[in-house]
C-alpha positions in Angstrom: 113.3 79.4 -65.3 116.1 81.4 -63.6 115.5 84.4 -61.4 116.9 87.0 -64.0 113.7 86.1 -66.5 110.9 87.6 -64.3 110.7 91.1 -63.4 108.0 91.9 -61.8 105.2 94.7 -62.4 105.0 97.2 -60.0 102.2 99.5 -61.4 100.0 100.0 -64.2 100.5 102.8 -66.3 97.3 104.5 -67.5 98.9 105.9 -70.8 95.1 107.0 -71.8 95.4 109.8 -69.7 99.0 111.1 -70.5 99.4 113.5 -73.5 100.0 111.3 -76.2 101.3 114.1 -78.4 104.1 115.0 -80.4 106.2 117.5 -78.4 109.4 117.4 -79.8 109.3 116.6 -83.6 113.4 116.9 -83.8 113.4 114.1 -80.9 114.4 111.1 -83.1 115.2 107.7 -81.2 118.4 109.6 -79.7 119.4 113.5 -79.1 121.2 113.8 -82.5 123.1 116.6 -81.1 124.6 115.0 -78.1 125.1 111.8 -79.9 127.5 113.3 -82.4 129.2 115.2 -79.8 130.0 111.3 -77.8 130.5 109.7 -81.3 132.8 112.4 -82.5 135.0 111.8 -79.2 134.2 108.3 -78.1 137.5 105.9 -77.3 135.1 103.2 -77.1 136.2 99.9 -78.7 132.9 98.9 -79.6 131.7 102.5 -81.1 135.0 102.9 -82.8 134.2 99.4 -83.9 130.8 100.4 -85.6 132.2 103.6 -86.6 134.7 101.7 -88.7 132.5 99.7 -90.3 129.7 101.9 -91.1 128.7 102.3 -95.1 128.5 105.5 -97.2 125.5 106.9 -98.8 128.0 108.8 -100.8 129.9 106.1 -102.6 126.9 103.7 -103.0 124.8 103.8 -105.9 121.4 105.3 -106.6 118.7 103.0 -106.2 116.0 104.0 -108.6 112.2 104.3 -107.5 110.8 101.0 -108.4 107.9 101.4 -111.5 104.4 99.9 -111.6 102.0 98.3 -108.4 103.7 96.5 -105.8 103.8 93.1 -106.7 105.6 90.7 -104.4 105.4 87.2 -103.8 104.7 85.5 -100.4 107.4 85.1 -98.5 107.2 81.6 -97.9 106.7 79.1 -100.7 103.8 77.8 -98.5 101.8 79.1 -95.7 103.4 80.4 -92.8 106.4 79.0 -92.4 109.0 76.2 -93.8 111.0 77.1 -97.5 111.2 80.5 -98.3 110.6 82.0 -101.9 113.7 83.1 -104.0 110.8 85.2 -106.2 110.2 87.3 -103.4 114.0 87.3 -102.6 114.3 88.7 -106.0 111.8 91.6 -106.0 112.9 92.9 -102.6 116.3 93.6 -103.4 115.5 96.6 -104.6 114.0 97.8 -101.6 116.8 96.8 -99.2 119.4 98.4 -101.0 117.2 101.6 -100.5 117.1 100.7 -96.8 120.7 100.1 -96.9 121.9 103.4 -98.7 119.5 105.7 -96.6 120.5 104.6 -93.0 124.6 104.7 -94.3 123.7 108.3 -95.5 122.2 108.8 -91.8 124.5 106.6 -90.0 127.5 108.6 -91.2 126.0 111.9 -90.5 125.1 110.7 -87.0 128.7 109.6 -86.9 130.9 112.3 -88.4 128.6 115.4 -88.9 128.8 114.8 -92.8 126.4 117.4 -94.7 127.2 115.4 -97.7 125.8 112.3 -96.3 122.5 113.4 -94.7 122.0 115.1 -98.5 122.8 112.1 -99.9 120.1 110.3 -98.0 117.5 112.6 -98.3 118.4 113.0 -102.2 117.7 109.0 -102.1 114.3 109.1 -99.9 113.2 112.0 -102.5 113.6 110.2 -105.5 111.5 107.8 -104.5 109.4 110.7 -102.7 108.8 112.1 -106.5 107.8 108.3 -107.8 105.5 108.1 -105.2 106.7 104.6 -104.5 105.1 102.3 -101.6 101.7 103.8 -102.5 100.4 101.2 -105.6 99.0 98.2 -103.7 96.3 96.9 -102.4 97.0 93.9 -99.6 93.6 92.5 -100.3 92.7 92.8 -104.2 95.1 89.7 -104.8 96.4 87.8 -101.3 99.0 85.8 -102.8 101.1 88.5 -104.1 100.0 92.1 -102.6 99.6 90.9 -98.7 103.7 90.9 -99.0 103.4 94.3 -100.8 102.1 95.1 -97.3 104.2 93.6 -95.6 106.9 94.9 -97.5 105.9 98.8 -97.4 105.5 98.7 -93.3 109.5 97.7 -93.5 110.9 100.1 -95.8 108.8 103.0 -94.5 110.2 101.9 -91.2 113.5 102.3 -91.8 112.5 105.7 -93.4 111.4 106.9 -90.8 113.6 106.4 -88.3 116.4 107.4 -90.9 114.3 110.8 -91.3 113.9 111.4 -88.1 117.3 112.1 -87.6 118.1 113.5 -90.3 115.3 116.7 -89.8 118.6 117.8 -87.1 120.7 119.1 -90.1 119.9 122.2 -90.6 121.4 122.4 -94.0 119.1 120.2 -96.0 117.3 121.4 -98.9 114.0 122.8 -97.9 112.2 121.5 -101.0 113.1 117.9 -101.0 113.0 118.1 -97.2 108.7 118.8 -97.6 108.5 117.1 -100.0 109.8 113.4 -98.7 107.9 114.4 -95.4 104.7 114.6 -97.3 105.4 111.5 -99.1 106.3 109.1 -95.9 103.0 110.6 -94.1 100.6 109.9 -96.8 102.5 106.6 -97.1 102.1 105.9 -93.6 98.1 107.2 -93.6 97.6 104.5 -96.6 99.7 101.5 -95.1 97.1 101.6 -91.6 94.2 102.2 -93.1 94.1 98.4 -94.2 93.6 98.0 -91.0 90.8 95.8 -89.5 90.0 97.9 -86.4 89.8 95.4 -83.4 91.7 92.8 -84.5 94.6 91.5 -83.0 98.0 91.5 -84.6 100.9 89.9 -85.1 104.3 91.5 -85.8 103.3 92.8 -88.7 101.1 95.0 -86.7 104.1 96.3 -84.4 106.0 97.0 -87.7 103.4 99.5 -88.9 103.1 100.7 -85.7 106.7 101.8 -85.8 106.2 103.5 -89.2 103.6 105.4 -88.4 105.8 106.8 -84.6 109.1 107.2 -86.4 106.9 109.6 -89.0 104.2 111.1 -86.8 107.1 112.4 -84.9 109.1 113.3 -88.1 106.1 115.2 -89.7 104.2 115.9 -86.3 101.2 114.0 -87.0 99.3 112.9 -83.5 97.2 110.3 -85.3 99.9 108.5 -86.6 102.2 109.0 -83.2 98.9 108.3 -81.0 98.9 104.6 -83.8 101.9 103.6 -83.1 101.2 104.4 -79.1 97.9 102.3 -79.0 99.5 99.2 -81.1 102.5 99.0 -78.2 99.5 98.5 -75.5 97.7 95.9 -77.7 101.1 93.9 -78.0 102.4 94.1 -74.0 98.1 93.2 -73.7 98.7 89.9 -75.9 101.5 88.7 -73.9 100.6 85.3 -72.2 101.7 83.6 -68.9 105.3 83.4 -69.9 105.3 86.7 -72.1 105.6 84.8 -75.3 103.5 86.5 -78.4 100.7 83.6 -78.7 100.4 84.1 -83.0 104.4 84.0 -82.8 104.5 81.9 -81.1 102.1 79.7 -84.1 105.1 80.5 -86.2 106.4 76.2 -85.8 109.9 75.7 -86.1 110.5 80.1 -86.7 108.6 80.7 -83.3 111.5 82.1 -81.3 112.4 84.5 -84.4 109.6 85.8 -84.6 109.2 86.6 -80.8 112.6 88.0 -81.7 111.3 90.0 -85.0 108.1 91.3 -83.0 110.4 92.6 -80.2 112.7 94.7 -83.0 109.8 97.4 -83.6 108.0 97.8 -79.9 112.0 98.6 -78.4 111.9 101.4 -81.0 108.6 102.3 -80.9 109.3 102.8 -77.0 111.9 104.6 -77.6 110.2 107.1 -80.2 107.4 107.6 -77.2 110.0 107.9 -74.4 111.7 110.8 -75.9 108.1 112.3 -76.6 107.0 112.1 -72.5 104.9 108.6 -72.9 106.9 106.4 -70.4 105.7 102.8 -72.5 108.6 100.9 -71.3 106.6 101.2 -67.7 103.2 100.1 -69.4 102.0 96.8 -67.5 99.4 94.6 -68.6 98.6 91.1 -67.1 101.7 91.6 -64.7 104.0 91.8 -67.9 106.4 94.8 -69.5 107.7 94.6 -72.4 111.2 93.4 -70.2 109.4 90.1 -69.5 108.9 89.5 -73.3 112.8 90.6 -73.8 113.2 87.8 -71.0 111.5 85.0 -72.6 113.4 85.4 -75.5 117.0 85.1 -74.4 115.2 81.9 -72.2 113.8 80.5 -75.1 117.2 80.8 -77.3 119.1 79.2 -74.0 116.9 76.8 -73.6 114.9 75.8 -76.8 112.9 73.5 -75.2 110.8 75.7 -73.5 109.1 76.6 -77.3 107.8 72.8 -76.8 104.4 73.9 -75.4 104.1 75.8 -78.0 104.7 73.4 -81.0 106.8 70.3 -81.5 109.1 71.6 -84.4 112.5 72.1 -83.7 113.8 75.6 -83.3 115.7 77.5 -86.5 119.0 78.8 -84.2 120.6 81.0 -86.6 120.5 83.8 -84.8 122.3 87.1 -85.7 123.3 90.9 -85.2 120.1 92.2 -86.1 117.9 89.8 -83.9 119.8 91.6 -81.2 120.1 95.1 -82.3 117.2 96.8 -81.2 118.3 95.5 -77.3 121.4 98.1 -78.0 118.7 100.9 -76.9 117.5 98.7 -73.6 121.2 98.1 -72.5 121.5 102.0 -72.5 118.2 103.1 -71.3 118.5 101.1 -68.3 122.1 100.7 -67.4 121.0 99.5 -63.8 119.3 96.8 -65.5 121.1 94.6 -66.9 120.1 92.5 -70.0 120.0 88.4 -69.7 123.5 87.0 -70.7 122.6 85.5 -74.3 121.7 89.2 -75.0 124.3 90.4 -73.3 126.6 88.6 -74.9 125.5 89.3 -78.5 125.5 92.8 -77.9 129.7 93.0 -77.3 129.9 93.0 -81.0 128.4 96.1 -83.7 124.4 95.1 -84.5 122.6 96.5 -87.0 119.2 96.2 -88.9 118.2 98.8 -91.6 114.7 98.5 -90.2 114.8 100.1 -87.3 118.1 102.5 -88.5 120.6 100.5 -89.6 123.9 100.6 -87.1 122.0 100.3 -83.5 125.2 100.4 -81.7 126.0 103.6 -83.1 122.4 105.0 -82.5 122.6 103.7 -78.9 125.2 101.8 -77.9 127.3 102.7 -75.0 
């Protein structure tokens, strides 16, 4: 393993005695203000880049709320991994192209300052605010169809939160659909971790709810969901084995590296929700290991598939794309001094994006 993988733990950071509060319930994942004023200006190539090909909340379509209890098929036609389902394909469409209108209504308001596009995207989280969508299911009344209901509700209220939490910086919005969308996503976000078994260890699914319930706890400044989201980081850099890999991830067979790769996407975020709050987690250390180490392992383990061989004997999937990479946009500028391992690196030279965790990341963070 080369030098650049491990970086070593200097101190343990006892978060249980720093104020885990929300201070600054405008925060977002980036200072909206000064990130408009650098888009607005920016010569970049690679923001110009994103810029140019970012999506419109305006011009897209209206996704209606959709009707009746969550019902989704598993992901995978069989346990845990191997041929996917095109059922499930089918009835999450809907809720992508609601993740996919709402951060290009944001996006484009982060980008150009449009009023019309932040009011388009909050118009679109309030329909569904009025429907009360992502609130009929019950993960454990019927396993082989509401456990993806779950699943499915931690993503989209994901990317609804981080989408609202930058969108609370226009002054402008309607004050009615504003509350209203707030009060939705927070009771939302109350329901989705109460199926929680306390105690028990997670796997990425965990870290996704814990990002839904930081990106609104800071939105609607609710401690108990922010102080959530803050305890399920420590439980994830406390999982981390010898190498940093995520052991029940790494039980994923031949989709192990991806889902190190899909457990990493919330905790960057999630980090960077807390940062911007005054809870350093980035610094958190547990077994010798920051959340950098797991970073490391990944770009290793995509160079060098091999390594994933202790783990299990199936072959890596290597189809890896922009949004596998896109939360690292917000590492690359957090810690300029630092720099990234070269696959990562490399990946992030072009626009990423992921509608979970905001849609364009370059644009939210890139430099």
């Amino acid at each position: 393993m080369r030098p650049y993988l491990i970086v070593a733990a200097t101190a343990v950071l006892a978060l249980s005695t720093q104020a885990q509060h929300v201070t600054a319930p405008h925060a977002s994942v980036v200072d909206v203000p000064a990130r408009q004023a650098v888009l607005k200006s920016t010569t970049d190539p690679l923001l110009r880049a994103a810029i140019k090909s970012l999506h419109s909340c305006v011009s897209t379509p209206a996704v209606a709320p959709p009707t009746g209890p969550m019902q989704i098929p598993h992901h995978y036609l069989s346990g845990s991994h191997g041929p996917t389902n095109p059922a499930e394909a089918a009835a999450t469409r809907i809720y992508y192209a609601f993740e996919n209108r709402i951060t290009a209504g944001m996006n484009r308001y982060l980008a150009t300052g449009s009023h019309a596009e932040s009011a388009c995207a909050l118009a679109q989280l309030d329909t569904w605010a009025q429907a009360k969508t992502l609130m009929d299911y019950d993960p454990f009344a019927n396993q082989n169809e509401n456990a993806q209901s779950w699943y499915q509700a931690e993503w989209t209220l994901s990317s609804a939160g981080v989408t609202l939490s930058v969108l609370v910086n226009d002054p402008a919005l309607d004050p009615a659909q504003l509350t209203r969308v707030k009060q939705w996503l927070n009771t939302a976000t109350h329901k989705l971790i109460a199926f929680e078994k306390p105690g028990a260890e997670g796997n990425n699914h965990h870290y996704w709810r814990a990002l839904a319930a930081t990106s609104i706890g800071v939105a609607t400044s609710d401690d108990k969901l922010f102080h959530f989201g803050v305890d399920t980081y420590k439980q994830a850099i406390n999982q981390l084995d010898k190498n940093a890999a995520f052991p029940l991830e790494m039980a994923r067979h031949e989709m192990s590296t991806h889902y190190q790769a899909f457990a990493l996407q919330p905790l960057v975020v999630v980090a960077e929700f807390a940062t911007r709050q005054g809870t350093d987690l980035y610094a958190y250390t547990a077994n010798g290991h920051t959340l950098r180490d797991a970073i490391n392992f990944l770009d290793h383990a995509i160079e060098d598939p091999s390594i994933i061989k202790q783990y299990t004997p199936d072959e890596q999937k290597a189809n890896f794309g922009g949004s596998d990479y896109a939360p690292f946009a917000f590492i690359a500028t957090r810690f300029p001094n630092q720099p990234l391992p070269p696959v990562i690196a490399t990946a992030l030279t072009k626009p990423t994006s992921a509608t979970r965790i905001g849609g364009s990341t370059t644009l939210l963070a890139g430099k």
